[in-house]
ChimeraX commands (.cxc) that place a marker at each C-alpha (Angstrom):
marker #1 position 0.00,0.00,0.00 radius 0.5
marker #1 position 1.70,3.50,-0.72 radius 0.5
marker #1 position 0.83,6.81,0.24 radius 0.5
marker #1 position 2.33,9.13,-2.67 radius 0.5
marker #1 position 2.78,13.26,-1.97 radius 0.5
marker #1 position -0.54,15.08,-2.66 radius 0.5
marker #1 position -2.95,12.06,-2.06 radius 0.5
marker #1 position -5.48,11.31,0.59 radius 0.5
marker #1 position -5.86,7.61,1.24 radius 0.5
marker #1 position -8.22,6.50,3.83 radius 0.5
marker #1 position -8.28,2.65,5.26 radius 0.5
marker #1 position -12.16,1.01,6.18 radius 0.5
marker #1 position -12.62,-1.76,8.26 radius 0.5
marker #1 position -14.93,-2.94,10.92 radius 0.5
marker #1 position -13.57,-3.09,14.72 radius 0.5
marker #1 position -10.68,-5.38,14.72 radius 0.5
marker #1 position -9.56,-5.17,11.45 radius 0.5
marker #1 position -6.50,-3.30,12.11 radius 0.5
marker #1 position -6.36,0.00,10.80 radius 0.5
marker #1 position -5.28,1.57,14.31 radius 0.5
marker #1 position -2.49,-1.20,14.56 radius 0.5
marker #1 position -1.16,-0.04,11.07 radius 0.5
marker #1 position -1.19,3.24,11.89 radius 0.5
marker #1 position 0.61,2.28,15.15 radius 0.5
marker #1 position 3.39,0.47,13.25 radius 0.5
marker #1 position 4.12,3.34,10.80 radius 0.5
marker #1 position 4.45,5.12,13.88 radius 0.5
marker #1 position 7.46,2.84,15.54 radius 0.5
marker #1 position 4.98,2.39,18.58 radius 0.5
marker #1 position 3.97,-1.23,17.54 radius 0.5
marker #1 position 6.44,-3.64,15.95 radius 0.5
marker #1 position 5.72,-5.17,13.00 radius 0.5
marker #1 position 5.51,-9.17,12.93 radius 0.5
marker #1 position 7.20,-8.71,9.29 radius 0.5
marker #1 position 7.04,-6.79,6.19 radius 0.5
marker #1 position 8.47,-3.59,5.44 radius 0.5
marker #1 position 7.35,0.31,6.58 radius 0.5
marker #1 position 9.29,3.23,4.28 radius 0.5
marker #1 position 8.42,6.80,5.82 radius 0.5
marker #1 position 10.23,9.74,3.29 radius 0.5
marker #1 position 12.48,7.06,2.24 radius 0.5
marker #1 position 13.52,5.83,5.82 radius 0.5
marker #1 position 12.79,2.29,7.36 radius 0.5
marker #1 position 10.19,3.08,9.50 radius 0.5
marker #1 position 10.98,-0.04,11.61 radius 0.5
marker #1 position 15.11,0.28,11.66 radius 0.5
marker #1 position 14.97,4.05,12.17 radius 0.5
marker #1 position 11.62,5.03,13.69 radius 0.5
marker #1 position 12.83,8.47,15.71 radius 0.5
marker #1 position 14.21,9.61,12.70 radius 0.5
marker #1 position 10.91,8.35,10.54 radius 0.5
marker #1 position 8.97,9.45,12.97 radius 0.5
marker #1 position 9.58,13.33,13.10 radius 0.5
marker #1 position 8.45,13.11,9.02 radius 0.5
marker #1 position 5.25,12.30,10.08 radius 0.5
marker #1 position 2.91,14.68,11.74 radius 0.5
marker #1 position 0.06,12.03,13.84 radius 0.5
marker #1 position -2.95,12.41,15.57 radius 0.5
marker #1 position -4.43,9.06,17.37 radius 0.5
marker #1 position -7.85,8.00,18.30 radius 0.5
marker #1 position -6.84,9.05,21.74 radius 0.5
marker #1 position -7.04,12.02,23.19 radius 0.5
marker #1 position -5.19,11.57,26.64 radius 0.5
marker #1 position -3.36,14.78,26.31 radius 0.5
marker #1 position -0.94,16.40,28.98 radius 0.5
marker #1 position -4.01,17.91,31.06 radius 0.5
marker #1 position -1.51,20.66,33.05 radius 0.5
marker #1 position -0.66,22.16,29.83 radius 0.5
marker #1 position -2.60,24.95,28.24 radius 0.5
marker #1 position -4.15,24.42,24.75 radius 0.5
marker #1 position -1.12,26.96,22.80 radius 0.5
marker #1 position 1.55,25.42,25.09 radius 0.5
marker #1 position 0.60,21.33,24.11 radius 0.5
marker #1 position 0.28,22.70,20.37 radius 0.5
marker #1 position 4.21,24.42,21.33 radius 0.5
marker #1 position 5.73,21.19,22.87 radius 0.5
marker #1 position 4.30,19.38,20.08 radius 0.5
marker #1 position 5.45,20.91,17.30 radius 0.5
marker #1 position 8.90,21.60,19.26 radius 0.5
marker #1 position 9.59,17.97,17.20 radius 0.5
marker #1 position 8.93,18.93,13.75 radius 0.5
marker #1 position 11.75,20.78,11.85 radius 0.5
marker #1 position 9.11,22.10,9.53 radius 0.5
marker #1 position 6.59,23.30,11.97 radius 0.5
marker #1 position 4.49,26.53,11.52 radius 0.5
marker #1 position 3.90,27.67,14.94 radius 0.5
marker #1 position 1.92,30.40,13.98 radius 0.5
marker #1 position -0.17,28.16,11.79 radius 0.5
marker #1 position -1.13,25.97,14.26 radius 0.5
marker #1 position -2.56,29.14,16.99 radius 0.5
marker #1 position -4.33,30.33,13.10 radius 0.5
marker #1 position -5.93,26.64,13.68 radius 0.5
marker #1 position -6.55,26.43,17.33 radius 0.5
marker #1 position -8.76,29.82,16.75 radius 0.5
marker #1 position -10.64,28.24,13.77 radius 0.5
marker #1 position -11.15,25.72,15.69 radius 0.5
marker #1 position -12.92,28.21,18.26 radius 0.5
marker #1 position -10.17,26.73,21.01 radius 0.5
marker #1 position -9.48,28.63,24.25 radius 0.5
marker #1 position -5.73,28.83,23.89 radius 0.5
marker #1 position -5.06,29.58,27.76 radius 0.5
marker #1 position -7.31,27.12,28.94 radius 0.5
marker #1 position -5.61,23.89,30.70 radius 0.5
marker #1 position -6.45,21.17,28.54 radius 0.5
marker #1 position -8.21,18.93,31.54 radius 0.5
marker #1 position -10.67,21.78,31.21 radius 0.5
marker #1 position -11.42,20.91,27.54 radius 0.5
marker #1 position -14.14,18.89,26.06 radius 0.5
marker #1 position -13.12,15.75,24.14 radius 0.5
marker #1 position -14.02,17.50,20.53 radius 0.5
marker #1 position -11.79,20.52,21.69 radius 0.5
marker #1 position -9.25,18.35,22.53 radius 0.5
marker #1 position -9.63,16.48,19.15 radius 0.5
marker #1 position -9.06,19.75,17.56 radius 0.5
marker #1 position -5.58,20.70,19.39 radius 0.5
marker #1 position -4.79,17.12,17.70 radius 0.5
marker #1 position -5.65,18.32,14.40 radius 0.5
marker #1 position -4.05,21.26,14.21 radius 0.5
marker #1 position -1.17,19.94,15.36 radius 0.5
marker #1 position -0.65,17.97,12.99 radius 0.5
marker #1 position -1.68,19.98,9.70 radius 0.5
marker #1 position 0.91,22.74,11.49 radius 0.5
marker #1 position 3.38,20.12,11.69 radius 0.5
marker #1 position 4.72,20.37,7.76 radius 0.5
marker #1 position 5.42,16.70,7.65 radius 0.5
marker #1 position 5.29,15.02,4.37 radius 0.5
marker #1 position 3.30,12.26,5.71 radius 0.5
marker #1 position -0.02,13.31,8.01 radius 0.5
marker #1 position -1.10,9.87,9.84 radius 0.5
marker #1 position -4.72,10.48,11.69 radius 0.5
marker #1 position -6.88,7.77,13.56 radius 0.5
marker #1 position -10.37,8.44,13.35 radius 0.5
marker #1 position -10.09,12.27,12.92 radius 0.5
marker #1 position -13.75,13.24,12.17 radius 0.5
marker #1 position -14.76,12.01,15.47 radius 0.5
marker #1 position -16.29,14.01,18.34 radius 0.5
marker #1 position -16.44,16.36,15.68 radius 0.5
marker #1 position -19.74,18.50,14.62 radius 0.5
marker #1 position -20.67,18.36,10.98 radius 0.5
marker #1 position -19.29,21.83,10.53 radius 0.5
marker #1 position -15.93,21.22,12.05 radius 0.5
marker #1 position -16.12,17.91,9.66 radius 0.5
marker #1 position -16.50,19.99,6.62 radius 0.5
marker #1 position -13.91,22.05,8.05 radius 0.5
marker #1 position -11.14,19.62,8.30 radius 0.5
marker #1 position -11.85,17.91,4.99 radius 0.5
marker #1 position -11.18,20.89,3.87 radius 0.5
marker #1 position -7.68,21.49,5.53 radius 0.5
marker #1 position -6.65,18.29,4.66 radius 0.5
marker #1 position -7.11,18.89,0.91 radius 0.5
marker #1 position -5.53,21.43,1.19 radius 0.5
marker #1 position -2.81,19.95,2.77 radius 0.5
marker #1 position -2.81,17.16,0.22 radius 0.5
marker #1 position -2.49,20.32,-2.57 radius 0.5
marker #1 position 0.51,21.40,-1.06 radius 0.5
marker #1 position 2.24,18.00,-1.01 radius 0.5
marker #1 position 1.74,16.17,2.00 radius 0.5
marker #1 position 0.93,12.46,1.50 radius 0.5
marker #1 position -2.24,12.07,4.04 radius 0.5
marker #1 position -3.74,8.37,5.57 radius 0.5
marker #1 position -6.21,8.18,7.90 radius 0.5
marker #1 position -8.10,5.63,9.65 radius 0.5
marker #1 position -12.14,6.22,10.02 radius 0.5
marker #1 position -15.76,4.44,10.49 radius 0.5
marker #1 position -17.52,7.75,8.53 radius 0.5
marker #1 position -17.49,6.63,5.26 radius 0.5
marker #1 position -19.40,9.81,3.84 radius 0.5
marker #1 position -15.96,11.83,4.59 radius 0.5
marker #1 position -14.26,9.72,3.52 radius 0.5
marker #1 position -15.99,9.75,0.22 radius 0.5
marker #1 position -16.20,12.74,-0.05 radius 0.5
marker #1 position -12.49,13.14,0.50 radius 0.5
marker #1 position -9.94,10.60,-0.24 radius 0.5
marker #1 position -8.30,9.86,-3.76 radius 0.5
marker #1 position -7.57,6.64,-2.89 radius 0.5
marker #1 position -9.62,3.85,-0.37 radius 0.5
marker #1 position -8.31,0.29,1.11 radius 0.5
marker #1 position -10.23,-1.69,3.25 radius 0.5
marker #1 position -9.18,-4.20,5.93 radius 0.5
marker #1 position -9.84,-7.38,7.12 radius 0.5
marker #1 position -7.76,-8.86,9.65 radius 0.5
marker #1 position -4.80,-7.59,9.30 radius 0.5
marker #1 position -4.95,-7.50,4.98 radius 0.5
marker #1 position -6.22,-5.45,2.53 radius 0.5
marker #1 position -9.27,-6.58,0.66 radius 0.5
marker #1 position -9.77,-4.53,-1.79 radius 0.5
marker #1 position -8.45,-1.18,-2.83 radius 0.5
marker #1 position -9.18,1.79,-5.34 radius 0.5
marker #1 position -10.91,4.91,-5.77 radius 0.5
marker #1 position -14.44,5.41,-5.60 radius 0.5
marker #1 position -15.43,4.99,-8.68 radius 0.5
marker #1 position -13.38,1.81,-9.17 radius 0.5
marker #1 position -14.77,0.58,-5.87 radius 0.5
marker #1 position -18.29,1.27,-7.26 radius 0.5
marker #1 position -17.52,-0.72,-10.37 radius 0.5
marker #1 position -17.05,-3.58,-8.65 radius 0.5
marker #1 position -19.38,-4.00,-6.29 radius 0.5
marker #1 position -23.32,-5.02,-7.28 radius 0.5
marker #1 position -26.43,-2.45,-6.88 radius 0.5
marker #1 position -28.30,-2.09,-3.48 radius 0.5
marker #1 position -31.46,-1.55,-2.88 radius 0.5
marker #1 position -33.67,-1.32,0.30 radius 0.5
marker #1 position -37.13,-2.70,0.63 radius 0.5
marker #1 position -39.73,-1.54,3.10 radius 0.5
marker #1 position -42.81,-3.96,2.88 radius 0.5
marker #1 position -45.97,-4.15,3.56 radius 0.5
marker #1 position -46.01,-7.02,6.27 radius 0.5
marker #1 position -42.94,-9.24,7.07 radius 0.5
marker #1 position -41.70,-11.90,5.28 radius 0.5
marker #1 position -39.30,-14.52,5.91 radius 0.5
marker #1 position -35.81,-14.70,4.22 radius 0.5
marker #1 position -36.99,-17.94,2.62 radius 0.5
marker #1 position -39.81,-16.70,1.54 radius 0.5
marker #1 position -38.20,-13.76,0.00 radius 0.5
marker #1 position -37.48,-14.15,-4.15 radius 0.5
marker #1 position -33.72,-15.34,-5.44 radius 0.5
marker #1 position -31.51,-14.30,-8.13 radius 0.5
marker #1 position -28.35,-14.67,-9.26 radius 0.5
marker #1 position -25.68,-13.30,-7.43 radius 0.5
marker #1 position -28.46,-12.12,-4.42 radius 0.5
marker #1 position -27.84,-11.39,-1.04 radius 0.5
marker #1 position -30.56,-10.53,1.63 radius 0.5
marker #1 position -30.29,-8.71,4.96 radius 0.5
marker #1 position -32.49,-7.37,7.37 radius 0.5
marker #1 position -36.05,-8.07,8.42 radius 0.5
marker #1 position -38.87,-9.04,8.92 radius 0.5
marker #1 position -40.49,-6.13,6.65 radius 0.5
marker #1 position -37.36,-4.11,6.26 radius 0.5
marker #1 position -35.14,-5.79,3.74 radius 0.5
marker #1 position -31.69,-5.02,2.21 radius 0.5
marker #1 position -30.57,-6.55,-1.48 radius 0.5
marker #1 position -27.62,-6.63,-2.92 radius 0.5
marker #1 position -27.50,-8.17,-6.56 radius 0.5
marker #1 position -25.90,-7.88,-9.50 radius 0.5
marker #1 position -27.25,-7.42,-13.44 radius 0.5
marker #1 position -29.64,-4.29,-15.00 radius 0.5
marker #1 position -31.90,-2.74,-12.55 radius 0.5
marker #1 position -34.87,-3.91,-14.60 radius 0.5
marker #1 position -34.45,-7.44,-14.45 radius 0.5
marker #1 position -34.46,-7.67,-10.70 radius 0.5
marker #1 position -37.13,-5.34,-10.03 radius 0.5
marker #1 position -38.98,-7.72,-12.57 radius 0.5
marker #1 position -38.21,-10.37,-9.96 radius 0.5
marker #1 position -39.27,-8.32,-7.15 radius 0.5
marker #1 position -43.03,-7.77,-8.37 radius 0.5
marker #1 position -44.55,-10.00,-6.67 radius 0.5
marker #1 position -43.39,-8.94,-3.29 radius 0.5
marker #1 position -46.39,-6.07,-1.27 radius 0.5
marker #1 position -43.72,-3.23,-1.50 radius 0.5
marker #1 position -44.26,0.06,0.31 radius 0.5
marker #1 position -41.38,2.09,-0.57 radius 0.5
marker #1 position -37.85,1.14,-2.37 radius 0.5
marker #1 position -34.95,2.72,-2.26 radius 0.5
marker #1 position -31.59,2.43,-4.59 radius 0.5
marker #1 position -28.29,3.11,-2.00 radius 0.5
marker #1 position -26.05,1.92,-4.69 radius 0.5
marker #1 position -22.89,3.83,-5.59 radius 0.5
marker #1 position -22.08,4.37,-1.69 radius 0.5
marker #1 position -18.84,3.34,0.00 radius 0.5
marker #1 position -21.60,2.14,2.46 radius 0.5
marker #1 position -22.56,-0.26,-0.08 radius 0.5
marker #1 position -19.20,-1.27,-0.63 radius 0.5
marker #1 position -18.25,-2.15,2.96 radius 0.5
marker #1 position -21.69,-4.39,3.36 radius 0.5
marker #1 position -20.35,-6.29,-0.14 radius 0.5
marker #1 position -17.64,-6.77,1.65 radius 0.5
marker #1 position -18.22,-7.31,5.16 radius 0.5
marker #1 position -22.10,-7.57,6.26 radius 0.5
marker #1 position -22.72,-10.71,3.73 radius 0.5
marker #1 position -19.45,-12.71,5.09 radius 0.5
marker #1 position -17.31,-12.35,1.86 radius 0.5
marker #1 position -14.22,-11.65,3.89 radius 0.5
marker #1 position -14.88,-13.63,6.67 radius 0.5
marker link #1:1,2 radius 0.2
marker link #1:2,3 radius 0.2
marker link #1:3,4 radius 0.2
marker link #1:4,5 radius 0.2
marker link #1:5,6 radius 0.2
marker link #1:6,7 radius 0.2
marker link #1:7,8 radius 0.2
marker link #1:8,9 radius 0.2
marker link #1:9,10 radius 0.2
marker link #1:10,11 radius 0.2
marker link #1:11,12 radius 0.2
marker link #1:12,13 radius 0.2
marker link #1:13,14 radius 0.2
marker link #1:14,15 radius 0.2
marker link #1:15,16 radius 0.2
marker link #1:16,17 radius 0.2
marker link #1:17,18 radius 0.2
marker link #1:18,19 radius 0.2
marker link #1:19,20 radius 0.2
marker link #1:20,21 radius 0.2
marker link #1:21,22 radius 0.2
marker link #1:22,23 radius 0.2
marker link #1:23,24 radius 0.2
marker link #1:24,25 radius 0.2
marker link #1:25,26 radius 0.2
marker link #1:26,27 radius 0.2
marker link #1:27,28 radius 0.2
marker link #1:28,29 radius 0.2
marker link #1:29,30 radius 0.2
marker link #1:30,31 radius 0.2
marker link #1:31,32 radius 0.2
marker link #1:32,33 radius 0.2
marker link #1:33,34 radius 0.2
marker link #1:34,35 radius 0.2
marker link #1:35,36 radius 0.2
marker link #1:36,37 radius 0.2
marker link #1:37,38 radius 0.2
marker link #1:38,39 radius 0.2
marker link #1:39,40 radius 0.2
marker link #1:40,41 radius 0.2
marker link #1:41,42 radius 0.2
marker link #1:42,43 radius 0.2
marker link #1:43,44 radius 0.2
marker link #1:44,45 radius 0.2
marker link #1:45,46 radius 0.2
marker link #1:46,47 radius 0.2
marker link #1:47,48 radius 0.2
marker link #1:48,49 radius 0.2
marker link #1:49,50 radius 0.2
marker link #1:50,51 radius 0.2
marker link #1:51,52 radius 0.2
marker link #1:52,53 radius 0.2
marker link #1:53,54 radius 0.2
marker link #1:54,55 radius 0.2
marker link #1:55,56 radius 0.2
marker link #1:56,57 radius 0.2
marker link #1:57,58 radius 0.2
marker link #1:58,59 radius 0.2
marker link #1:59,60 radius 0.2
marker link #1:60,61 radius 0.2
marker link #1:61,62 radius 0.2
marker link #1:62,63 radius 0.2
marker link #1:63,64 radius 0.2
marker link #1:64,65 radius 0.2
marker link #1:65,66 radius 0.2
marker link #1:66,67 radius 0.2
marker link #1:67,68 radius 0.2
marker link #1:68,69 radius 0.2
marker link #1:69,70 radius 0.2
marker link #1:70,71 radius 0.2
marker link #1:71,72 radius 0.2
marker link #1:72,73 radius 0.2
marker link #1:73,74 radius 0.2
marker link #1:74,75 radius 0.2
marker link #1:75,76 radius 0.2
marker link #1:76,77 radius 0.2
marker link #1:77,78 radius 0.2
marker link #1:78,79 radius 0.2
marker link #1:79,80 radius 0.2
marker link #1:80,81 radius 0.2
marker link #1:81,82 radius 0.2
marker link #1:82,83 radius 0.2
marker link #1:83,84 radius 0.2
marker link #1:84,85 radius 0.2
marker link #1:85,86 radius 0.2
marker link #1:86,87 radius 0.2
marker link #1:87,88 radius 0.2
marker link #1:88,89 radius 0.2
marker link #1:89,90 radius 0.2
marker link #1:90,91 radius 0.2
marker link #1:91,92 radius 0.2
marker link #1:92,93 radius 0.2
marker link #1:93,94 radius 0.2
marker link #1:94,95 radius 0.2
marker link #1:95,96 radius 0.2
marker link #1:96,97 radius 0.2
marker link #1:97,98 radius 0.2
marker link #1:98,99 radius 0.2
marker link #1:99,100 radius 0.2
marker link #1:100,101 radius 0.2
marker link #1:101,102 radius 0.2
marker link #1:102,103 radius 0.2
marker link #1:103,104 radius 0.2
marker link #1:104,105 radius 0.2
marker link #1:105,106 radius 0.2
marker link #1:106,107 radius 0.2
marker link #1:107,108 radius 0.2
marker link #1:108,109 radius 0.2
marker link #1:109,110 radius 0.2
marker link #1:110,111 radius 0.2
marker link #1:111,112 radius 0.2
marker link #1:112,113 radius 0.2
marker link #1:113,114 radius 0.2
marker link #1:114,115 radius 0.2
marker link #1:115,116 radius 0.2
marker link #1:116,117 radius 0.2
marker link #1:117,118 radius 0.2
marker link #1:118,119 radius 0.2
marker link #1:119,120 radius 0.2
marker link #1:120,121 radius 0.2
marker link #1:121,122 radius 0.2
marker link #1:122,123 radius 0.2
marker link #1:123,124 radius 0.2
marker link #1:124,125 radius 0.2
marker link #1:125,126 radius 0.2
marker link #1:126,127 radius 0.2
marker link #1:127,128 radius 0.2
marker link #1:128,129 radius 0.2
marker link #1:129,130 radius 0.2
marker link #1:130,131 radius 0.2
marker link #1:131,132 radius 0.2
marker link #1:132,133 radius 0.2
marker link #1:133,134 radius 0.2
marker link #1:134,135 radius 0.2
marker link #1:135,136 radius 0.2
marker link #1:136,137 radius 0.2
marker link #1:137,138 radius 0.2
marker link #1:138,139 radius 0.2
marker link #1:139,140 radius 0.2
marker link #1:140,141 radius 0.2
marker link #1:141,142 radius 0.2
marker link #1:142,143 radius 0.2
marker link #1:143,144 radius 0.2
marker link #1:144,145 radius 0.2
marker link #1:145,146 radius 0.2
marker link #1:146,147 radius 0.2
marker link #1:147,148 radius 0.2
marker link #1:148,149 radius 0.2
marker link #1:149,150 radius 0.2
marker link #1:150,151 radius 0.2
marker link #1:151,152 radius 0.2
marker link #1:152,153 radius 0.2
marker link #1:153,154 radius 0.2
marker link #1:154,155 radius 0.2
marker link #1:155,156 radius 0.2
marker link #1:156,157 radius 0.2
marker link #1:157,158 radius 0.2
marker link #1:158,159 radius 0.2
marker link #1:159,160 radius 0.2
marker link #1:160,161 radius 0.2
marker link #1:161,162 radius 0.2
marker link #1:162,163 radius 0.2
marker link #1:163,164 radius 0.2
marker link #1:164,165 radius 0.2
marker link #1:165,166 radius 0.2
marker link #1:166,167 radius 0.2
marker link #1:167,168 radius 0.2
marker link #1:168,169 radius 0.2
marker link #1:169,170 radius 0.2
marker link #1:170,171 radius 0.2
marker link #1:171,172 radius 0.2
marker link #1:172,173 radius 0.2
marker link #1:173,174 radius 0.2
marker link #1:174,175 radius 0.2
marker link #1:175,176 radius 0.2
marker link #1:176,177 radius 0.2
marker link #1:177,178 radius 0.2
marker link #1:178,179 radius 0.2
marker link #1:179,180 radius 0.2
marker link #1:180,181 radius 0.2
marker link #1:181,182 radius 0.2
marker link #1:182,183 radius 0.2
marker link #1:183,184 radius 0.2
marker link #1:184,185 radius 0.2
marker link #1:185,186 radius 0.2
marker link #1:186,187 radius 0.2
marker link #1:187,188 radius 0.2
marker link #1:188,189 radius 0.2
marker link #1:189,190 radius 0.2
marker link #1:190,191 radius 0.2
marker link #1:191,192 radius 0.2
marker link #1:192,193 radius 0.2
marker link #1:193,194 radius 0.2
marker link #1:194,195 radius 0.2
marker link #1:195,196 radius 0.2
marker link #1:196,197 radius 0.2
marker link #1:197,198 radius 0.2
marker link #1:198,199 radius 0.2
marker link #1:199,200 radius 0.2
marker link #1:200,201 radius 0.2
marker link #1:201,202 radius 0.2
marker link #1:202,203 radius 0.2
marker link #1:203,204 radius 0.2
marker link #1:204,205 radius 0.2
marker link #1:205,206 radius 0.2
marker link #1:206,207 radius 0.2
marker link #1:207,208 radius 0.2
marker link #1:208,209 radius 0.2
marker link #1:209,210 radius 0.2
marker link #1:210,211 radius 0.2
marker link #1:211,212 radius 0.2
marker link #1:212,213 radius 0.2
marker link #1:213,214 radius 0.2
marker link #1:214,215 radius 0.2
marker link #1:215,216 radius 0.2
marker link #1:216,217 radius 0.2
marker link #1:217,218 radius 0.2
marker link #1:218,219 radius 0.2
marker link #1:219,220 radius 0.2
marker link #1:220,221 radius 0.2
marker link #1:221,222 radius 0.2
marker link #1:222,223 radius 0.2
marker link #1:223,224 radius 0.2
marker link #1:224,225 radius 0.2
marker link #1:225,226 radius 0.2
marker link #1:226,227 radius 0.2
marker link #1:227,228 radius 0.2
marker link #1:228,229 radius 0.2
marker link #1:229,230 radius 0.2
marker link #1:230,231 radius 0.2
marker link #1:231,232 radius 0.2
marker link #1:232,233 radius 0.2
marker link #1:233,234 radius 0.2
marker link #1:234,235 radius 0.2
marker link #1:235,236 radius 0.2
marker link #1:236,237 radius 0.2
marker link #1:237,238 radius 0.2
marker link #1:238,239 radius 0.2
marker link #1:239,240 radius 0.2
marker link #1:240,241 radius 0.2
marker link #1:241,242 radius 0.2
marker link #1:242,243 radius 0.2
marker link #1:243,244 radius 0.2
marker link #1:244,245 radius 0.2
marker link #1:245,246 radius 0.2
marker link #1:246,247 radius 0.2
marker link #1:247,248 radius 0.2
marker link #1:248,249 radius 0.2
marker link #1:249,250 radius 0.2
marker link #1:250,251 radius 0.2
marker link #1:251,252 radius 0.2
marker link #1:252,253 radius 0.2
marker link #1:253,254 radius 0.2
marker link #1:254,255 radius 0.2
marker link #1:255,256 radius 0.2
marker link #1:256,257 radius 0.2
marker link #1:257,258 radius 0.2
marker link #1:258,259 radius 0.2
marker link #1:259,260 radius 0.2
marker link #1:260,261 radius 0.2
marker link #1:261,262 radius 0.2
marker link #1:262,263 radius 0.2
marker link #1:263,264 radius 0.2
marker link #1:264,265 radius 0.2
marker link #1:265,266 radius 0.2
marker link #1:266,267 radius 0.2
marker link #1:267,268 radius 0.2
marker link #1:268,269 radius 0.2
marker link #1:269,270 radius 0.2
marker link #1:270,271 radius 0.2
marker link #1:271,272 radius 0.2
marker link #1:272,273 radius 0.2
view
């Protein structure tokens, strides 16, 4: 898996999968059992100090030194990047709408999310590494960092980041891998992704029916119930709703072309398991 300059590439998986414990590796603060980690053309594994201040990281986290003012945590942070903006990251921290004098045990855990972010887009590291960014985060401060972290991207840091809200990361990333234990699954952009994966639809019925008593087609997959029903499938749209006639349909509703499809091709009918 690379991470090239200028591209945003963000890694799916349900719990377990190990997108934090990748993260953690590039990071030196989990050994890999084998393979190889290249950070700004440095062993990641051999050399991890050295790799390490090329990579500006926020974690799921947030267990922050609690004495420490907001401005003075975003200081000793970036104290370790050679490249840091300083004045960037206070430009960030009032974006953010962060007290900067208040001690950071006073702080909320989306405030304290925030000092994370802008410490690392102030950072000026060539690789940004971030661990479920969006969460604790409003929709506007969402919108907000997607935003900063294309334009981060534009100005040639390579950025990865772990999260469970697939519409950001839709919305944002140029590239998309998913995990399953330990391996990537499948990989692409979004439109590749789409490509691949079979339509979805979602059926609200009438009265509940059984699974078995549900109609079959090629390629089908049913989930849900009893009178709430989701179908994954494969071929034109107007064969299978020619199959689906029969059934006392109140309202349906086509989710295809969605990373959440995607994911339940991949993980909600058991094709990875």
């Amino acid at each position: 898996m690379d991470v090239q300059s200028g591209s945003i590439v963000g890694l799916i998986g349900p719990n377990g999968a190990g997108k934090s414990t990748l993260l953690r590796c590039i990071m030196g603060i989990v050994q890999p059992d084998h393979g190889t980690i290249t950070v700004d053309g440095i062993d990641a594994v051999s050399d991890a100090l050295n790799a390490r201040g090329r990579i500006g990281y926020a974690p799921s986290e947030t267990a922050l030194y609690h004495r420490m003012t907001a401005f003075d945590l975003l200081r000793f942070a970036l104290a370790f990047h050679k490249s840091a903006d300083l004045d960037r990251g206070r430009e960030l921290l009032n974006l953010f709408a962060v007290p900067l004098e208040r001690r950071v045990r006073h702080l909320s855990h989306g405030m304290k999310r925030k000092i994370l972010l802008a410490q690392v887009l102030a950072s000026g590291a060539p690789l940004l590494v971030l661990d479920e960014p969006m969460e604790a985060l409003d929709p506007e401060a969402r919108r907000c960092v997607e935003d900063l972290l294309r334009c981060a991207a534009d100005e040639g840091s390579g950025v990865l980041f772990s999260s469970h809200d697939l519409a950001s990361t839709e919305r944002l990333c140029s590239r998309i891998v998913f995990l399953h234990k330990g391996s990537v699954v499948r990989e692409g952009n979004a439109a590749e992704l789409f490509a691949e994966t079979g339509r979805m639809l979602t059926l609200v019925l009438r009265r509940p029916f059984a699974k078995e008593d549900l109609p079959t087609g090629e390629g089908w997959t049913w989930s849900g119930g009893p009178d709430r029903w989701t179908l994954l499938c494969e071929g034109p749209l107007e064969d299978t709703l020619a199959l689906l006639t029969a059934l006392p349909i109140l309202s349906i509703r086509d989710g295809s072309e969605s990373l959440e499809e995607v994911f339940a091709s991949l993980y909600l009918d058991g094709a990875s398991a």
